[in-house]
N, C-alpha and C positions, 0 to 999 in steps of 0.2 A: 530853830527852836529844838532843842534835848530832850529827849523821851523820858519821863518819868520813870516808863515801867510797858514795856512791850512784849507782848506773844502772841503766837502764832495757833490760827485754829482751825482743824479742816473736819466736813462732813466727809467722813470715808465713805460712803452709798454714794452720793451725789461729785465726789469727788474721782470713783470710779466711771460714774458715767461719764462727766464732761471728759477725761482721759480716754475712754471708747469714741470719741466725736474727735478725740486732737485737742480739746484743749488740757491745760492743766491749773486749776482754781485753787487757793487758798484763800484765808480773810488775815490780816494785821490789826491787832487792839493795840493800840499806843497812848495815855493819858498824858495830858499838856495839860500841869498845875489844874488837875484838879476837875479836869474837862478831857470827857470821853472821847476819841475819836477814831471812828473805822478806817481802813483802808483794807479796799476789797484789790486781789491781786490778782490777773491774770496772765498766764505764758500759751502765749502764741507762736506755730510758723512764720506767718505774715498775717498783715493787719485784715487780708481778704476773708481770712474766718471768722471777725467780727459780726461780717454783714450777710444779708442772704444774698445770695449769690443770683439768685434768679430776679431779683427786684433790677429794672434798668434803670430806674431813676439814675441822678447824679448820686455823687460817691457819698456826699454828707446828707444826702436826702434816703439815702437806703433805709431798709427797714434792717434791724438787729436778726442777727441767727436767733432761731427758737428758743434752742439749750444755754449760749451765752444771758438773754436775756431774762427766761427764767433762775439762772444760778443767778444772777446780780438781784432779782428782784427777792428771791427767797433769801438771801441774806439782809438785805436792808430792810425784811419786811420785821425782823428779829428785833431791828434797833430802835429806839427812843425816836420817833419824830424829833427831837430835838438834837437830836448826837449827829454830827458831821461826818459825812462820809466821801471818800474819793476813792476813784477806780485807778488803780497801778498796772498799766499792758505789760509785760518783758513782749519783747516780739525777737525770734531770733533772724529773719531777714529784717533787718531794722532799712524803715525805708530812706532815701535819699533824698529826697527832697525836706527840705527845712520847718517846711509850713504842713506837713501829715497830720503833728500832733493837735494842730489846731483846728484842721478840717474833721480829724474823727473824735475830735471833741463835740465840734458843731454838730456833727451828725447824730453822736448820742443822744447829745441834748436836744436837738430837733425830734426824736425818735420818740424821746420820753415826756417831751411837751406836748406830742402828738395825740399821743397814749392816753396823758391825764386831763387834754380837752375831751379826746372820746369818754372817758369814765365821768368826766363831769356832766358831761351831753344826759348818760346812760343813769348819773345818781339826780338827773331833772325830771327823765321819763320815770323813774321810778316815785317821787314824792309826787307828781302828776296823777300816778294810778293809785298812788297811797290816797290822795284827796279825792279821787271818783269814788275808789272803792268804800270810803269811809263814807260820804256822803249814800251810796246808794244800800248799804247794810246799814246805817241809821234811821233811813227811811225805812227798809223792809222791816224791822226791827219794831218801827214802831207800828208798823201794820198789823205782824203780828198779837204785838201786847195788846192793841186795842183790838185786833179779834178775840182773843185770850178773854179779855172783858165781857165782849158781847155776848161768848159762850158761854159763861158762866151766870149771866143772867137767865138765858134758856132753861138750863136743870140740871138739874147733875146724876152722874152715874158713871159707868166704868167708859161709853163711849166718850161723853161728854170731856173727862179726866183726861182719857188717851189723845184726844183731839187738840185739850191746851196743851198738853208735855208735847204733844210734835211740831204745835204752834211754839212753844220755848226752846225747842232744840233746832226750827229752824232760824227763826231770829238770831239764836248763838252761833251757828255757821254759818250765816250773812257777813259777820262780822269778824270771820277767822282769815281770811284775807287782807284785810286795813291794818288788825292787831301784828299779822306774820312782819307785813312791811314796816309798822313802825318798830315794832319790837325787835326784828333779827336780823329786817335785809337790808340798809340802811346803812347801820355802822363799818361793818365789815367793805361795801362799797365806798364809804367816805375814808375809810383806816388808805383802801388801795389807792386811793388818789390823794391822798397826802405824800405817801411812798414814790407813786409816780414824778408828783411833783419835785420833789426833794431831787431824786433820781436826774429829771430837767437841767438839776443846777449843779450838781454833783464835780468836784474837780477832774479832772481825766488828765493821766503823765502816761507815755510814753517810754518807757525804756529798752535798753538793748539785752537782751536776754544772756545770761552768762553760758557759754558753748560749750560741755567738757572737754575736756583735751581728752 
C-alpha cells in the first residue's frame, strides 16, 4: 500500500540521549487513505541492545532495555489509542538466523503484555482502595455532621462555632482521598495500560541497517 503523505519526526533531547546509550530513534507518520499510522524506528548494533542484558531468562522472555522501552512508550503514549502503530529495527549486524524477527517480536510482545497485566493488577488495587477509602470518609463524614448537630444543640458561642468548623473541616479531609483517586489517579493509570496493551500487539520488522561506505 502507497503512502499518502509521509515525515519524519525526532525529539532532539530524547533523541540525544538514546544516541549516548547506542541507540539511534526516530518516529515515521505515514497516512493510508485517510487513516493515521505510526511507525516508530529504531537503528541498532545488534538486536542484544534491545534487551537487558543482565535478565537470563530465554531470549523472547527478556525484559526490554530501560531507555529503549521508555522511548517506545513515550512516543506511543502521544498517539490516538486508536492510530496503529509498529516498531521498525535497522540493526547493523543483521542476524542470521531466519526466525530472530519473530522471536524478538515475541519477546516484545510478551514484555508488554506482561507490563499491561501488571498495570491492570495495580489499576484493581487501586479502585479497591478508592472503595475502602470512600466507604470509610462517608462514614466519618457522617459522624462528624451528626456531632456538628449535637453541638449545636448544646449552645452557642465562639468555642461551640470553632468545634463545628473543625468537625466540617475534618469530615472534608476524610474524603480527600476517595475524591484524589476517583478524580486524578485512575485515568492516567487506565490511559498507561491501554498504551501497554496496544504496545503487546504492535507489528515488529526487522531490517538491515544501511552501512556508510
Amino acid at each position: 500500500m502507497s503512502d499518502d503523505s509521509q515525515i519524519q519526526i525526532a525529539k532532539p533531547a530524547e533523541a540525544a540521549e538514546m544516541a549516548s546509550t547506542g541507540f539511534l530513534s526516530w518516529m515515521t507518520l505515514s497516512k493510508h487513505k485517510g487513516q493515521t499510522h505510526h511507525r516508530i524506528e529504531i537503528s541498532l548494533r545488534d538486536l542484544n541492545q534491545l534487551f537487558n542484558s543482565m535478565d537470563p531468562s530465554p531470549f523472547h522472555e527478556r525484559d526490554l532495555d530501560h531507555d529503549a522501552e521508555e522511548f517506545m512508550e513515550s512516543w506511543v503514549s502521544e498517539y490516538h489509542r486508536d492510530e496503529p502503530v509498529s516498531l521498525v529495527i535497522h540493526v547493523q549486524k543483521f542476524p542470521e538466523d531466519p526466525g530472530a524477527a519473530k522471536v524478538v517480536e515475541q519477546g516484545i510482545h510478551h514484555y508488554f503484555d506482561y507490563r499491561a497485566r501488571l498495570n491492570y493488577l495495580e489499576f484493581k488495587r487501586l479502585m479497591k482502595q478508592g472503595r475502602l477509602s470512600l466507604i470509610i470518609g462517608l462514614v466519618f463524614l457522617g459522624v462528624c455532621l451528626a456531632t456538628v448537630r449535637f453541638v449545636t444543640q448544646l449552645g452557642h458561642g465562639t468555642a461551640f462555632a470553632l468545634m463545628e468548623q473543625s468537625l466540617l473541616i475534618a469530615g472534608t479531609v476524610a474524603m480527600w482521598r476517595p475524591m484524589e483517586i476517583y478524580l486524578y489517579e485512575w485515568w492516567p493509570l487506565r490511559r498507561r495500560g491501554q498504551i501497554l496493551k496496544k504496545m503487546s500487539k504492535m507489528r515488529v520488522e526487522i531490517r538491515r541497517a544501511k552501512v556508510p561506505n
